[in-house]
C-alpha positions as CSV (number, residue, x, y, z in Angstrom):
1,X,11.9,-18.0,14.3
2,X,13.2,-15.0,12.3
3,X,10.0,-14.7,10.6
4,X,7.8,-14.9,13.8
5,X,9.6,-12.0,15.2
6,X,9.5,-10.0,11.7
7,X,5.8,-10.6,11.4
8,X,4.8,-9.6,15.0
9,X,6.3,-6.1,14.5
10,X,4.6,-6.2,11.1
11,X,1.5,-7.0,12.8
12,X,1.9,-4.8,15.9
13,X,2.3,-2.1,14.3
14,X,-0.7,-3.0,12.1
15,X,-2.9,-3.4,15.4
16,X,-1.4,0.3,16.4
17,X,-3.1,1.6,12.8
18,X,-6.3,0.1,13.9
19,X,-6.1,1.4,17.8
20,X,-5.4,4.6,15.9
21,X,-8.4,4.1,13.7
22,X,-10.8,3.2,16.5
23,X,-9.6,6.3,18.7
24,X,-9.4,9.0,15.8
25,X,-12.2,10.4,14.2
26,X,-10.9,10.9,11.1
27,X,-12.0,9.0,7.5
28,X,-8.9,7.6,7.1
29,X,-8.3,3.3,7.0
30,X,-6.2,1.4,9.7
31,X,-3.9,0.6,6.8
32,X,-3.3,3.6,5.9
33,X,-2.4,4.8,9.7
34,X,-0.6,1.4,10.0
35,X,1.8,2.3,6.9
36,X,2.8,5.7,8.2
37,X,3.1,4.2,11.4
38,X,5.9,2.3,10.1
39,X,7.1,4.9,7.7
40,X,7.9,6.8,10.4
41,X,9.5,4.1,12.5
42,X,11.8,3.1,9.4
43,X,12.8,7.3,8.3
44,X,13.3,8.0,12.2
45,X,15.6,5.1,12.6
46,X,13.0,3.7,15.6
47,X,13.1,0.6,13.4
48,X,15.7,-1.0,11.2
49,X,15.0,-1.7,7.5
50,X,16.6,-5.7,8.9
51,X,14.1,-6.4,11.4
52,X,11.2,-6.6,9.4
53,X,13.0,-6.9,5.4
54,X,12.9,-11.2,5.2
55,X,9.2,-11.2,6.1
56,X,8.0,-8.0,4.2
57,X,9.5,-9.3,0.6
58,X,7.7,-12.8,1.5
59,X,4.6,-11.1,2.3
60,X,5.3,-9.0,-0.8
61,X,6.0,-11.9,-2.8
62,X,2.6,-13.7,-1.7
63,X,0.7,-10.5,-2.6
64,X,-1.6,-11.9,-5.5
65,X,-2.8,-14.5,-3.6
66,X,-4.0,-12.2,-0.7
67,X,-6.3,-10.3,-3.1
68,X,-8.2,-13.7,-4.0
69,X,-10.9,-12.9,-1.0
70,X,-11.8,-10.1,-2.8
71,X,-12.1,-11.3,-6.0
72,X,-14.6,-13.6,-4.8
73,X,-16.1,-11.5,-3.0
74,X,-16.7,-9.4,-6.1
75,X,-18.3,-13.0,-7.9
76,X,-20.8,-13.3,-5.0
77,X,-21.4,-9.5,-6.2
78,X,-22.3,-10.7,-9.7
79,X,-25.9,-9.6,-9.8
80,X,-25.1,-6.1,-8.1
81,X,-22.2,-5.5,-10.5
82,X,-23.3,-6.6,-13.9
83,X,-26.0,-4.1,-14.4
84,X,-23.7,-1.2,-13.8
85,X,-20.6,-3.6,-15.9
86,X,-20.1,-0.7,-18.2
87,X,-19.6,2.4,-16.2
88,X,-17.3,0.0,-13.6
89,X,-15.3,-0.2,-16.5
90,X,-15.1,2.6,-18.4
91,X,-14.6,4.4,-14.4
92,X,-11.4,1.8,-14.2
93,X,-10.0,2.5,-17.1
94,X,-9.7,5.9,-17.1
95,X,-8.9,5.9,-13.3
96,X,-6.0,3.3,-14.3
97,X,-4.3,5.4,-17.2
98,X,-5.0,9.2,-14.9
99,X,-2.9,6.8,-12.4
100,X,-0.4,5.6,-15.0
101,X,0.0,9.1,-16.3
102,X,0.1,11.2,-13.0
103,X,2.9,8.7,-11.5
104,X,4.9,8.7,-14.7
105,X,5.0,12.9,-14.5
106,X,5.7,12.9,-11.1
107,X,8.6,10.3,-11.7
108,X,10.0,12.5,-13.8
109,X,9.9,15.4,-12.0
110,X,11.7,13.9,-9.5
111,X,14.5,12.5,-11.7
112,X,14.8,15.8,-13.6
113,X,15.3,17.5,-10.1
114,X,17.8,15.5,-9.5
115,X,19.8,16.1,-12.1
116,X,18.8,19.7,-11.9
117,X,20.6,19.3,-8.0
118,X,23.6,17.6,-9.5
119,X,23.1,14.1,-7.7
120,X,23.6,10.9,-9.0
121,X,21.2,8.7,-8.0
122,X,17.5,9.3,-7.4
């Protein structure tokens, strides 16, 4: 019953993003209003970290299998794609490594800032 309640928060605040989404003009997905939706709930202390943590490491946990839609959505794709096969690749790629390396320089300016600050933990 835990897990009922953990996911209907999960998913009301998901339905909030999507209200948000529908109302506000702005190009932005319902995810990503739906994430600082509950961001915001979790920093203000609106929401404990314990109401939702059991069902958000499961749901974390399943997260391969969640993306299986859309790899076969991308196989029903297969005469769109392979024509353009190379520049989708060469495009991922370099996208993936930019991503690699700008999340590896901002991870270390954060932990040299916090050395620089004298803390202990990051």
């Amino acid at each position: 019953m835990n897990y009922l309640k953990q996911f209907g928060i999960i998913l009301a605040i998901s339905c909030l993003g999507e209200i948000l989404h529908q109302l506000l003009p702005l190009p932005v997905p319902a995810s990503i209003y739906g994430i600082v939706i509950l961001f915001t709930c979790l920093q203000s202390g609106l929401l404990k970290l314990a109401s939702i943590r059991e069902t958000s490491a499961f749901l974390i946990e399943i997260m391969p299998i969640l993306f299986l839609p859309a790899a076969v959505g991308l196989l029903e794709a297969w005469d769109v794609l392979k024509p353009n096969l190379l520049p989708i690749a060469v495009i991922t790629a370099v996208s993936t490594f930019v991503v690699m390396g700008a999340a590896g320089l901002v991870t270390q300016a954060v932990i040299r800032r916090g050395k620089k600050g004298g803390e202990d933990h990051v």
